[in-house]
PDB file of N, H, CA, C and O in Angstrom:
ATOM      1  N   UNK A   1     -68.699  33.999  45.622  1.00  0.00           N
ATOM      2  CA  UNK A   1     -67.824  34.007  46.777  1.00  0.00           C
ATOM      3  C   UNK A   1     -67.360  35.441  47.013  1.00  0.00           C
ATOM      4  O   UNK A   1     -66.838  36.017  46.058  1.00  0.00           O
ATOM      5  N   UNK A   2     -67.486  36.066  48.144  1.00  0.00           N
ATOM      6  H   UNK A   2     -67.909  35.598  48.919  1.00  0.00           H
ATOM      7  CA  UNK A   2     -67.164  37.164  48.560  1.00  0.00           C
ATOM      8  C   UNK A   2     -65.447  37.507  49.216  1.00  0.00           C
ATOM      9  O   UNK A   2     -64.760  36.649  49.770  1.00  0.00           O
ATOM     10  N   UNK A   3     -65.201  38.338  49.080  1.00  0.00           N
ATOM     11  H   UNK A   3     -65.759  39.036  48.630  1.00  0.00           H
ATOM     12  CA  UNK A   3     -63.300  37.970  49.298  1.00  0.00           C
ATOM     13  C   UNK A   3     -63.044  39.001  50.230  1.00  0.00           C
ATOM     14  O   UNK A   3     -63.397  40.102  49.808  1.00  0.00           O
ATOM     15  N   UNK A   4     -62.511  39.005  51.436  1.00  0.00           N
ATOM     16  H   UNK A   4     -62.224  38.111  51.779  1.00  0.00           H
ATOM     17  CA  UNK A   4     -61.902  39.676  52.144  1.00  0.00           C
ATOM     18  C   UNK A   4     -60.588  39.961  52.140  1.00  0.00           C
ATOM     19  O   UNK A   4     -59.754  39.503  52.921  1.00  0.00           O
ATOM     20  N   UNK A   5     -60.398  40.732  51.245  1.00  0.00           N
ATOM     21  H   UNK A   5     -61.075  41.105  50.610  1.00  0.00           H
ATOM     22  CA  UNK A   5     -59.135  41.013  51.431  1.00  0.00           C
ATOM     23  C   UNK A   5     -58.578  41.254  52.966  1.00  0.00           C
ATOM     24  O   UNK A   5     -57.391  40.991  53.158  1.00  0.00           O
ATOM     25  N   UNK A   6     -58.974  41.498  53.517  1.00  0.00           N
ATOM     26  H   UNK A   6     -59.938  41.711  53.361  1.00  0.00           H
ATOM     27  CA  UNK A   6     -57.972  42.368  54.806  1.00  0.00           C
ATOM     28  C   UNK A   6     -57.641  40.757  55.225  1.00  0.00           C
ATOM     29  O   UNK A   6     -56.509  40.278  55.164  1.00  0.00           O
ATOM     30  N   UNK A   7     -58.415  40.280  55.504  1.00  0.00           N
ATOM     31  H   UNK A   7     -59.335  40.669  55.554  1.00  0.00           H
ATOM     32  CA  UNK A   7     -58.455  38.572  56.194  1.00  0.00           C
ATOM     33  C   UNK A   7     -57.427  37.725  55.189  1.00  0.00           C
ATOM     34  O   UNK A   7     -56.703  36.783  55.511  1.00  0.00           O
ATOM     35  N   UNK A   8     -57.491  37.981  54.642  1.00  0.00           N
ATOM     36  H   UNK A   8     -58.079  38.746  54.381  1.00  0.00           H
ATOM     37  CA  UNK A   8     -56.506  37.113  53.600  1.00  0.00           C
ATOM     38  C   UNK A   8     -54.764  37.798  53.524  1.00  0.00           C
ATOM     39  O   UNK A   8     -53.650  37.274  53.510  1.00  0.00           O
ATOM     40  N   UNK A   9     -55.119  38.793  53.500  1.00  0.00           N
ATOM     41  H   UNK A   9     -56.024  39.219  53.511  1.00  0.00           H
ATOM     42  CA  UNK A   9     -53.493  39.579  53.908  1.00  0.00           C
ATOM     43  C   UNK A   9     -52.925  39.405  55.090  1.00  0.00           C
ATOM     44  O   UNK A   9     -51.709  39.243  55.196  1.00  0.00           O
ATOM     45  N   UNK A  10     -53.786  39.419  56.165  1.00  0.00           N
ATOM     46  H   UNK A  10     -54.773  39.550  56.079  1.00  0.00           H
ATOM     47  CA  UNK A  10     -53.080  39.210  57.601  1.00  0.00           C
ATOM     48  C   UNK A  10     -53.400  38.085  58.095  1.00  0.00           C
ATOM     49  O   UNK A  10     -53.198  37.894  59.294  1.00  0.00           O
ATOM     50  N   UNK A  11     -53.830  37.328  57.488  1.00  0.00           N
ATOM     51  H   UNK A  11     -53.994  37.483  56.514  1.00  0.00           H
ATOM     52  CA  UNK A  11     -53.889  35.884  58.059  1.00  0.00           C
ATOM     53  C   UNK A  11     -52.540  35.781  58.816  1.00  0.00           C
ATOM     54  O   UNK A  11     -52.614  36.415  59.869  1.00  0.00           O
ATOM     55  N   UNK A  12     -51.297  35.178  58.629  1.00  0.00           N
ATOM     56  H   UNK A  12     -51.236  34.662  57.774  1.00  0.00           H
ATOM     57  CA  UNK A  12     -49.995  34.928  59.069  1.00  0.00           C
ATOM     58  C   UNK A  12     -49.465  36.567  60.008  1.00  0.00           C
ATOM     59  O   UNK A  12     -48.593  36.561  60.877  1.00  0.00           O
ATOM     60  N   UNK A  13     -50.122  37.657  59.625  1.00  0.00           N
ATOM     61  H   UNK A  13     -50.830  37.662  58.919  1.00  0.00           H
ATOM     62  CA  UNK A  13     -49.469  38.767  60.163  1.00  0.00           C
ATOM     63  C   UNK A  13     -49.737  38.995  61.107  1.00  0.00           C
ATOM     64  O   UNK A  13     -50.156  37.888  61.448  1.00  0.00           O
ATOM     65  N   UNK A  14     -49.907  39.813  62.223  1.00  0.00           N
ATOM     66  H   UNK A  14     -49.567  40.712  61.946  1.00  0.00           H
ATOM     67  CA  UNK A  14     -50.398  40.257  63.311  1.00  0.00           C
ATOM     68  C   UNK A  14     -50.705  41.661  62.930  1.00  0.00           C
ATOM     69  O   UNK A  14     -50.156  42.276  62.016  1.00  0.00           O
ATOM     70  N   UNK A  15     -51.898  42.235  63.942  1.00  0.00           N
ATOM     71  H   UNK A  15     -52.344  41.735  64.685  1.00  0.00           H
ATOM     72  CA  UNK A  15     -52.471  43.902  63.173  1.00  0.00           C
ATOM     73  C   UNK A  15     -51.244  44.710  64.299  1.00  0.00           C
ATOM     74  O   UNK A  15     -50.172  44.152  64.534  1.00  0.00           O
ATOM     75  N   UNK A  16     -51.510  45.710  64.750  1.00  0.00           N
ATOM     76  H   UNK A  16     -52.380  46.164  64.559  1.00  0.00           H
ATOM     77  CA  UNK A  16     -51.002  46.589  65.435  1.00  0.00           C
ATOM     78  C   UNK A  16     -50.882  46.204  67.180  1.00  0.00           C
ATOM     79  O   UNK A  16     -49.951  46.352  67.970  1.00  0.00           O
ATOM     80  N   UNK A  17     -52.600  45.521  67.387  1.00  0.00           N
ATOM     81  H   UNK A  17     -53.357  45.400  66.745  1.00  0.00           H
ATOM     82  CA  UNK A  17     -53.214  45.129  68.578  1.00  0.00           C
ATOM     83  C   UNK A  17     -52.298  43.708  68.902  1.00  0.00           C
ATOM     84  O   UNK A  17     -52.269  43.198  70.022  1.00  0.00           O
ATOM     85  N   UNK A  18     -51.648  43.232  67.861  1.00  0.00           N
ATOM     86  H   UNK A  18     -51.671  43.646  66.951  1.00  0.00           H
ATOM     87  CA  UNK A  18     -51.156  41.768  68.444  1.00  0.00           C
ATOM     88  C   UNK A  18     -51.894  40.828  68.124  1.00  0.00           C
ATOM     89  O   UNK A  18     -51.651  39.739  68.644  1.00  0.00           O
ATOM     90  N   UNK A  19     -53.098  40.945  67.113  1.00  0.00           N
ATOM     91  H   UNK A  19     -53.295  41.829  66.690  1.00  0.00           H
ATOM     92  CA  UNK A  19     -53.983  40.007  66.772  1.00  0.00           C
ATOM     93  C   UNK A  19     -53.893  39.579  65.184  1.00  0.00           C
ATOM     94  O   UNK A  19     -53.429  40.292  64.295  1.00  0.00           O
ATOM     95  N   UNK A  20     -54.443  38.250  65.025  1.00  0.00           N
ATOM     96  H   UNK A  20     -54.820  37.670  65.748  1.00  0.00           H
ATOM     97  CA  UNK A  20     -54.380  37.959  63.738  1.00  0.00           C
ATOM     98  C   UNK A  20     -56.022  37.094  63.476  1.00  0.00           C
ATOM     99  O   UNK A  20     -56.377  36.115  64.132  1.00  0.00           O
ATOM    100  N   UNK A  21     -56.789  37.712  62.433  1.00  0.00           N
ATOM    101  H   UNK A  21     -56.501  38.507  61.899  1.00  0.00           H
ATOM    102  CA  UNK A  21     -58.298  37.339  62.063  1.00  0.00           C
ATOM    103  C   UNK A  21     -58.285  35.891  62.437  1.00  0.00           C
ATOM    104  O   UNK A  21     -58.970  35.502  63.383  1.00  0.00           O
ATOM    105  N   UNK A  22     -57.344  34.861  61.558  1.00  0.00           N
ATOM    106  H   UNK A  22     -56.788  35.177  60.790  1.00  0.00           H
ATOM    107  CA  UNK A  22     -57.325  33.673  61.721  1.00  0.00           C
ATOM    108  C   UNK A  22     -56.808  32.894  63.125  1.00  0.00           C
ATOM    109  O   UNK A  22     -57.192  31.767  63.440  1.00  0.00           O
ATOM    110  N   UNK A  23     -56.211  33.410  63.619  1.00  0.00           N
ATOM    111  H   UNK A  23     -55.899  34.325  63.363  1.00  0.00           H
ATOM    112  CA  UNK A  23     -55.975  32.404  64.823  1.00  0.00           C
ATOM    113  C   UNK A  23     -56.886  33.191  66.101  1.00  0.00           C
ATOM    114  O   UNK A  23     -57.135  32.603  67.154  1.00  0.00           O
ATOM    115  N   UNK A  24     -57.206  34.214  65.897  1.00  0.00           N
ATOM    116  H   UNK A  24     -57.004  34.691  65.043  1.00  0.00           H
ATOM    117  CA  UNK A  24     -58.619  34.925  66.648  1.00  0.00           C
ATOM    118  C   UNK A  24     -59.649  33.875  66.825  1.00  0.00           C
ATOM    119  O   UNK A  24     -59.985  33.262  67.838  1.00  0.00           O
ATOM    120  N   UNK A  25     -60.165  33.798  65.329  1.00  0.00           N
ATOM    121  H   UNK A  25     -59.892  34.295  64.506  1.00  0.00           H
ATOM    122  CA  UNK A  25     -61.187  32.801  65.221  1.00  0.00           C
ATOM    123  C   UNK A  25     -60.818  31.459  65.844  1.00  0.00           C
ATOM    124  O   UNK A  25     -61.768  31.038  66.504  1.00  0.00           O
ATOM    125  N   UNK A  26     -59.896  30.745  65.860  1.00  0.00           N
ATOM    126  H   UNK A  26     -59.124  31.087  65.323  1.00  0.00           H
ATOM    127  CA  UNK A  26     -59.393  29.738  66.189  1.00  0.00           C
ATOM    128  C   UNK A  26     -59.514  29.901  67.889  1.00  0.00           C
ATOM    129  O   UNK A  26     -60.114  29.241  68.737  1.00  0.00           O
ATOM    130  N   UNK A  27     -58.856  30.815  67.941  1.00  0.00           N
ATOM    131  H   UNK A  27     -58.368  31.351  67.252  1.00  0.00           H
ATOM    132  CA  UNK A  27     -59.338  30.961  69.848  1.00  0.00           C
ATOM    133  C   UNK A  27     -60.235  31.192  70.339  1.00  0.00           C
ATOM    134  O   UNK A  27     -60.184  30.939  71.542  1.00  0.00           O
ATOM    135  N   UNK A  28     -61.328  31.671  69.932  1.00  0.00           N
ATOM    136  H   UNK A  28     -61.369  31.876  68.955  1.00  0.00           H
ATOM    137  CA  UNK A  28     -62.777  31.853  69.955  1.00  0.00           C
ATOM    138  C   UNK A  28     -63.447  30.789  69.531  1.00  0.00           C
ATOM    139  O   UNK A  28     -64.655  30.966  69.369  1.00  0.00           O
ATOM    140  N   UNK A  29     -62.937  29.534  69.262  1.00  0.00           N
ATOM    141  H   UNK A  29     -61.957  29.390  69.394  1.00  0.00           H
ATOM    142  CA  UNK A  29     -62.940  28.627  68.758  1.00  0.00           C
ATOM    143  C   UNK A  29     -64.591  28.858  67.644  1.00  0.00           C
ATOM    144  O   UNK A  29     -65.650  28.265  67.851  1.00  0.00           O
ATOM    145  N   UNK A  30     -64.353  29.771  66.629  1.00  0.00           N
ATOM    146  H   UNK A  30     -63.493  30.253  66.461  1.00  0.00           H
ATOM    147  CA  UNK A  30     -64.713  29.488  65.527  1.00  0.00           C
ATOM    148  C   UNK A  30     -64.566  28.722  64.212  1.00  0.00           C
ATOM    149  O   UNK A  30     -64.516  29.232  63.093  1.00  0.00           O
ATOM    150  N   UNK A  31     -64.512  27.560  64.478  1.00  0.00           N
ATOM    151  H   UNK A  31     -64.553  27.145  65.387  1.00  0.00           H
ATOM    152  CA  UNK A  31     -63.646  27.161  63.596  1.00  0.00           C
ATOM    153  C   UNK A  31     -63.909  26.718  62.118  1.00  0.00           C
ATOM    154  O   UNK A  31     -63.143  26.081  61.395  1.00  0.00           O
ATOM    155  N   UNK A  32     -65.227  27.219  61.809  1.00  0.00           N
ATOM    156  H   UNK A  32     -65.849  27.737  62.396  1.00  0.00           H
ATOM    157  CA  UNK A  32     -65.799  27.209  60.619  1.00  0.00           C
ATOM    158  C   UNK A  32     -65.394  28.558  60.052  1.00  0.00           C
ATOM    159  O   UNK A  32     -64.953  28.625  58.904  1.00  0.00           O
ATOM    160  N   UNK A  33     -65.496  29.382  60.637  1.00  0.00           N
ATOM    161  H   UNK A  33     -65.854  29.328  61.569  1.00  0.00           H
ATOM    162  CA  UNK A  33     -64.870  30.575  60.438  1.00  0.00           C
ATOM    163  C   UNK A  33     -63.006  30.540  60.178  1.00  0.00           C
ATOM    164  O   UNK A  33     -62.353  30.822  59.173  1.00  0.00           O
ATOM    165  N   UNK A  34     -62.738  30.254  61.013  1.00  0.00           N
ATOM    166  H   UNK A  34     -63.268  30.024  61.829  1.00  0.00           H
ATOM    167  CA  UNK A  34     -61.688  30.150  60.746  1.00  0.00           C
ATOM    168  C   UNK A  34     -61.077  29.035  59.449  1.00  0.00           C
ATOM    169  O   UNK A  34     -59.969  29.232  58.951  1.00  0.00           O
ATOM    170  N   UNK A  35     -61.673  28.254  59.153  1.00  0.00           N
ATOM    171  H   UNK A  35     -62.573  28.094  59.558  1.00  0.00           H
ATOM    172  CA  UNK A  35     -61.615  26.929  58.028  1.00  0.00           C
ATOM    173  C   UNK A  35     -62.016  28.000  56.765  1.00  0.00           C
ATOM    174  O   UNK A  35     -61.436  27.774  55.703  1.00  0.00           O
ATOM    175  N   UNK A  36     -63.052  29.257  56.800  1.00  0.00           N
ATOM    176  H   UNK A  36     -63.523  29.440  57.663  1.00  0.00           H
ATOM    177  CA  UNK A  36     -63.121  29.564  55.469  1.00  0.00           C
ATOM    178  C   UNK A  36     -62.140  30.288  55.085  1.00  0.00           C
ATOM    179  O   UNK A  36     -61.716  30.188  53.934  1.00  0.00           O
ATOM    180  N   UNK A  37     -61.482  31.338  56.182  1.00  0.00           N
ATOM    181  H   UNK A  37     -61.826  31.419  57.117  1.00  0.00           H
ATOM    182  CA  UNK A  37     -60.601  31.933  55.937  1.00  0.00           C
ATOM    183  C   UNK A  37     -59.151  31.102  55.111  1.00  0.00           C
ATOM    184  O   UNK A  37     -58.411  31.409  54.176  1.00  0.00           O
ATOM    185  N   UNK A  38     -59.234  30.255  55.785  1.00  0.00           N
ATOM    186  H   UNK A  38     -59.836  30.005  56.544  1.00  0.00           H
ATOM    187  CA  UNK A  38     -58.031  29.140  55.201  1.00  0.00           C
ATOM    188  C   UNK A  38     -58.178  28.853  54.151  1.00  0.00           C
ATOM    189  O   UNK A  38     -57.267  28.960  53.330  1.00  0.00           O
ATOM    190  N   UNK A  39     -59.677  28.280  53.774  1.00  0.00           N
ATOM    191  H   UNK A  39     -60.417  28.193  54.441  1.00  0.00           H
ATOM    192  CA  UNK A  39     -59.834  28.424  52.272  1.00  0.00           C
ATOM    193  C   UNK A  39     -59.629  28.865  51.239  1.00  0.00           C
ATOM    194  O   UNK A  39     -59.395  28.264  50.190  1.00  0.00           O
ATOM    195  N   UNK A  40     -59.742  30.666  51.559  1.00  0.00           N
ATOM    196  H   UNK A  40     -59.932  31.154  52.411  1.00  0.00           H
ATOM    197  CA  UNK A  40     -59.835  31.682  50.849  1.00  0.00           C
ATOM    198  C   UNK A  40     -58.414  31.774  50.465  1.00  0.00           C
ATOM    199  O   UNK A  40     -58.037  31.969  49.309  1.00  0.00           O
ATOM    200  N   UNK A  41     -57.608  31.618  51.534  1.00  0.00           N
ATOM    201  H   UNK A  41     -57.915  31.459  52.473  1.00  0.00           H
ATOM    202  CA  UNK A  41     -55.663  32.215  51.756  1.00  0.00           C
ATOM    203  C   UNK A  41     -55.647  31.306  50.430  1.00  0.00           C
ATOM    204  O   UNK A  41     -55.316  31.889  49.398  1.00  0.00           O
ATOM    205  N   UNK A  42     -55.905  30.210  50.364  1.00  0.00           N
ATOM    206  H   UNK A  42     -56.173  29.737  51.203  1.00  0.00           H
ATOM    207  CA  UNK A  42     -55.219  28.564  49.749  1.00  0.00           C
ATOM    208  C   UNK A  42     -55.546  29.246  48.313  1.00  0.00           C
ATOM    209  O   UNK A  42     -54.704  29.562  47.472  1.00  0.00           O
ATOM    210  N   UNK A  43     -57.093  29.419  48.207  1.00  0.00           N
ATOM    211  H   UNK A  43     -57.777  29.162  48.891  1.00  0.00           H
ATOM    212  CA  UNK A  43     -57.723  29.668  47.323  1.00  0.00           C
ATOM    213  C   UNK A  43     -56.478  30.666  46.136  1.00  0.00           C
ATOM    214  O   UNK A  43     -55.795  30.170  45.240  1.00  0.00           O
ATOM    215  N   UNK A  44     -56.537  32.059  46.529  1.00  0.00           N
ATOM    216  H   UNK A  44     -57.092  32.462  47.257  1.00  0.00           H
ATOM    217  CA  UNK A  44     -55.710  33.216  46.437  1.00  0.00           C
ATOM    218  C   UNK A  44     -54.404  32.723  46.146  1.00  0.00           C
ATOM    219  O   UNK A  44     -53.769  33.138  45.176  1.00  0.00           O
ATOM    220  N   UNK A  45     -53.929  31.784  47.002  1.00  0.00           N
ATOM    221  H   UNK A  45     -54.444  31.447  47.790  1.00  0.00           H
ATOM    222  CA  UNK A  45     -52.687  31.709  46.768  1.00  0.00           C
ATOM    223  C   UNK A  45     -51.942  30.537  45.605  1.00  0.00           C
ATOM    224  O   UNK A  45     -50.766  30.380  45.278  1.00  0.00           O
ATOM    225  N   UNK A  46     -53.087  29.903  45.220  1.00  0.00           N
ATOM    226  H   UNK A  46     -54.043  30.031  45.485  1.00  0.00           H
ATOM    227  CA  UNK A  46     -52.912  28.952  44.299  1.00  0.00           C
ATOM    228  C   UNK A  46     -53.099  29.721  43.082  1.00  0.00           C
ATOM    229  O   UNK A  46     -52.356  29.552  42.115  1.00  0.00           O
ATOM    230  N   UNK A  47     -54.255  30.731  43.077  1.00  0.00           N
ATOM    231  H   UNK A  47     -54.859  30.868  43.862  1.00  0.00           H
ATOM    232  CA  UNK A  47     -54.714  31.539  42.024  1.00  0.00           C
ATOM    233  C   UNK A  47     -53.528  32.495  41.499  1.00  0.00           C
ATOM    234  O   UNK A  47     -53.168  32.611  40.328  1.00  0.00           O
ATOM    235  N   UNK A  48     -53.098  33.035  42.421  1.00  0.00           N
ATOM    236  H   UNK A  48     -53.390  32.941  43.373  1.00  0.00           H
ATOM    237  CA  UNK A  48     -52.170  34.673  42.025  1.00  0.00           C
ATOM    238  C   UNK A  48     -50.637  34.316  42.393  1.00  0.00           C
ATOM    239  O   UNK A  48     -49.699  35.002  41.984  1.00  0.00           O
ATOM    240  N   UNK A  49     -50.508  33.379  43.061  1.00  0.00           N
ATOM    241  H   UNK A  49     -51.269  32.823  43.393  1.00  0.00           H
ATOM    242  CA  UNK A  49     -49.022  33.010  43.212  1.00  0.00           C
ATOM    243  C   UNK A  49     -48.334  33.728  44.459  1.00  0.00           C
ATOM    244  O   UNK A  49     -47.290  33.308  44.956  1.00  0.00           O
ATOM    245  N   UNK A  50     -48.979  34.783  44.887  1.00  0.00           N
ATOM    246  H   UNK A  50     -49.827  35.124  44.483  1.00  0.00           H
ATOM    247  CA  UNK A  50     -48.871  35.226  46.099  1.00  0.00           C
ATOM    248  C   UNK A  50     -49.832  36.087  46.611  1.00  0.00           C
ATOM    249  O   UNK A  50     -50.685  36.484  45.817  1.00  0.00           O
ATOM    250  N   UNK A  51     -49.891  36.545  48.016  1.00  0.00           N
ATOM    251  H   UNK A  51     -49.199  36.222  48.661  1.00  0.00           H
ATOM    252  CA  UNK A  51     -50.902  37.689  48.190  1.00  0.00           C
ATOM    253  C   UNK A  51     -50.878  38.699  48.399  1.00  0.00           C
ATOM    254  O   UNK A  51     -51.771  39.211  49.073  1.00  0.00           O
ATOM    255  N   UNK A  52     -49.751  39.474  47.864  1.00  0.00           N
ATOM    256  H   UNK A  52     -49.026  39.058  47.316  1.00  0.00           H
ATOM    257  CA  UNK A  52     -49.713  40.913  47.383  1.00  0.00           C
ATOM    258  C   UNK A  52     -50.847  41.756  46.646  1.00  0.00           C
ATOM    259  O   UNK A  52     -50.533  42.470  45.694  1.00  0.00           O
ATOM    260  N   UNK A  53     -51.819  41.695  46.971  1.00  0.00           N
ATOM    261  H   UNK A  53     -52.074  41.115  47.744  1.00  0.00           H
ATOM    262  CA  UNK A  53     -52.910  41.558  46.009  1.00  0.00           C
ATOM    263  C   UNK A  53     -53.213  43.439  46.374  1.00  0.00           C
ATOM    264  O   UNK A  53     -52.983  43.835  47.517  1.00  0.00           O
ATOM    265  N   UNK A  54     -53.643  44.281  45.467  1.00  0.00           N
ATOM    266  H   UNK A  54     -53.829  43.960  44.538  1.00  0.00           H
ATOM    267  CA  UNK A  54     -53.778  45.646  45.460  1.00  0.00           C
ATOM    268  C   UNK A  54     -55.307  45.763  45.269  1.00  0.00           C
ATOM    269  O   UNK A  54     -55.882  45.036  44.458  1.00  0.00           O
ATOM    270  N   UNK A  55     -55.994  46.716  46.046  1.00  0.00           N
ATOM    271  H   UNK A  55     -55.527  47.306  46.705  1.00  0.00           H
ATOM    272  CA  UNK A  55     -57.190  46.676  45.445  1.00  0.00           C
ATOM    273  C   UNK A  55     -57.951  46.916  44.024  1.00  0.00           C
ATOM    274  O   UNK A  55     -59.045  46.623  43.541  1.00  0.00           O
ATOM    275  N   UNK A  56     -56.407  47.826  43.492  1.00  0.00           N
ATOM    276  H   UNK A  56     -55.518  48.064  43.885  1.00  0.00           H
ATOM    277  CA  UNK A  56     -56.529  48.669  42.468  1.00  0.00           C
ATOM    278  C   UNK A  56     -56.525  47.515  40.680  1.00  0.00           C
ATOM    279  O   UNK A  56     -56.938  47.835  39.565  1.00  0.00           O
ATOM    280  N   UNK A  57     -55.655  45.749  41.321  1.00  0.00           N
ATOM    281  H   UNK A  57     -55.320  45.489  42.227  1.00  0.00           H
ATOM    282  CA  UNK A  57     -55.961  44.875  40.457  1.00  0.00           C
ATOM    283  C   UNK A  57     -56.876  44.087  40.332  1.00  0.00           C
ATOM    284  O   UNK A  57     -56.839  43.363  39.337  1.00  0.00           O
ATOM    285  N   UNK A  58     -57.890  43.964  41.182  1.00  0.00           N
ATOM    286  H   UNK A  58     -57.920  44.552  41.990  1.00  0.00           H
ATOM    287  CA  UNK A  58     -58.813  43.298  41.428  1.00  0.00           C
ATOM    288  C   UNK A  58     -60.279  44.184  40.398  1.00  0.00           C
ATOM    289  O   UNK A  58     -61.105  45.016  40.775  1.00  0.00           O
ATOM    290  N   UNK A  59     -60.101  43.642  39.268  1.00  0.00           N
ATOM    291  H   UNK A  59     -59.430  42.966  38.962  1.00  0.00           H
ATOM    292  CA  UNK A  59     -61.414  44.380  38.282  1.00  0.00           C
ATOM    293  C   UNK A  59     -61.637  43.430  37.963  1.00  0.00           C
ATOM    294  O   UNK A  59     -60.961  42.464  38.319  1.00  0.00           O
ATOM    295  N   UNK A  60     -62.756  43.323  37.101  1.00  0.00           N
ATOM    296  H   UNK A  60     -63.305  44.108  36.812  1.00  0.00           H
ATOM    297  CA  UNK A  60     -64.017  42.880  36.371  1.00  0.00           C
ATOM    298  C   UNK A  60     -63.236  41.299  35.755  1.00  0.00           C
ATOM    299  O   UNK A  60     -63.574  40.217  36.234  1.00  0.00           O
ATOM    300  N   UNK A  61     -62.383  41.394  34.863  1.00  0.00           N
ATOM    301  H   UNK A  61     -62.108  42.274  34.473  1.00  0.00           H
ATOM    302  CA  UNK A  61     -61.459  40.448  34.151  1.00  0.00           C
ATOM    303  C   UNK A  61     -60.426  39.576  35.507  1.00  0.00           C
ATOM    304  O   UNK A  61     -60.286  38.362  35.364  1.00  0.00           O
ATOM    305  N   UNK A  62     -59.845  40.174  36.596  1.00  0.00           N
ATOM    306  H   UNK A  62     -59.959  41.160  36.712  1.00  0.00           H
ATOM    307  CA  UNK A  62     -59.275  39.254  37.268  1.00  0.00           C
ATOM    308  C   UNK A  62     -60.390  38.374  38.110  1.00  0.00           C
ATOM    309  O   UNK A  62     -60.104  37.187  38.264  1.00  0.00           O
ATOM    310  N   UNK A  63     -61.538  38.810  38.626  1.00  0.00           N
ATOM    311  H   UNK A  63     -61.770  39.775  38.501  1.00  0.00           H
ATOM    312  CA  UNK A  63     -62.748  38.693  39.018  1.00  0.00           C
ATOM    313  C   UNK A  63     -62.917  37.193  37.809  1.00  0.00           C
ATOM    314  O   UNK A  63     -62.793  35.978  37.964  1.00  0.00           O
ATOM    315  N   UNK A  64     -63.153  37.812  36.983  1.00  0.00           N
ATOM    316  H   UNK A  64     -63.254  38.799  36.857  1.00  0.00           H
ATOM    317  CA  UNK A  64     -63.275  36.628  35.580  1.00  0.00           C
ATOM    318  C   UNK A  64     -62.351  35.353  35.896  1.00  0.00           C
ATOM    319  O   UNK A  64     -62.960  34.338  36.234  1.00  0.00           O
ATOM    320  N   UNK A  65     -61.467  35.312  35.852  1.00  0.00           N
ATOM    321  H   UNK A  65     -60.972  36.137  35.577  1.00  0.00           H
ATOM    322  CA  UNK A  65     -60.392  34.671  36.049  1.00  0.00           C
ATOM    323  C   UNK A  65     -60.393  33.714  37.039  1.00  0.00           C
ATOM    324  O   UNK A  65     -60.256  32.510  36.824  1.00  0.00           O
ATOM    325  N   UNK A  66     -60.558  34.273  38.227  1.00  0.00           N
ATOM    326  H   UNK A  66     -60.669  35.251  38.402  1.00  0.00           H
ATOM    327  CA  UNK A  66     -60.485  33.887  39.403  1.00  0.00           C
ATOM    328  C   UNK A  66     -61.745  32.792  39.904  1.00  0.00           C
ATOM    329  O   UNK A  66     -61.762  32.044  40.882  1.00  0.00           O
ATOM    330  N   UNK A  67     -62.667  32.986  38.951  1.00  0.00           N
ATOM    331  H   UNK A  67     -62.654  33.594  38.156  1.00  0.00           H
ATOM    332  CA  UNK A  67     -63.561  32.003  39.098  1.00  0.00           C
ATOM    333  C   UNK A  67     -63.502  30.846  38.453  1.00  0.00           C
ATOM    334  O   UNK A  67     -64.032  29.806  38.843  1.00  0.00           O
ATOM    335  N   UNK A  68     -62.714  31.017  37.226  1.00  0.00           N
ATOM    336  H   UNK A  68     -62.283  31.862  36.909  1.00  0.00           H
ATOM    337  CA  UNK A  68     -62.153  30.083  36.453  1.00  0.00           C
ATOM    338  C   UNK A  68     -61.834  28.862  37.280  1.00  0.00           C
ATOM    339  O   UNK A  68     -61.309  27.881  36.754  1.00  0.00           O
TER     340      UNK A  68
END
């Protein structure tokens, strides 16, 4: 499984433009797209307890983990 961070951080946020990945997709009515993203948030957020997530923690062992 490949992880987007940026998509997973701003899911709920809006960027600069006023847009947010997930409800983008949703209006573009992607909605498989948009369903994985949801996945991923759920995923992450069940895993780490929140999504503050740094790129700089994401190594080899949390990687490990996370597949767990």
């Amino acid at each position: 499984m490949s992880i987007n961070i940026d998509v997973i951080c701003y899911k709920f946020t809006t960027f600069k433009n006023g847009e947010s990945p997930f409800y983008k997709a949703k209006e573009q009515k992607r909605y498989g797209y948009a369903e994985s993203i949801q996945q991923v948030y759920n995923s992450l957020l069940k895993f780490n307890k929140h999504l503050e997530i740094l790129f700089s923690e994401i190594d080899i062992q949390w990687l490990k983990r996370y597949e767990l």
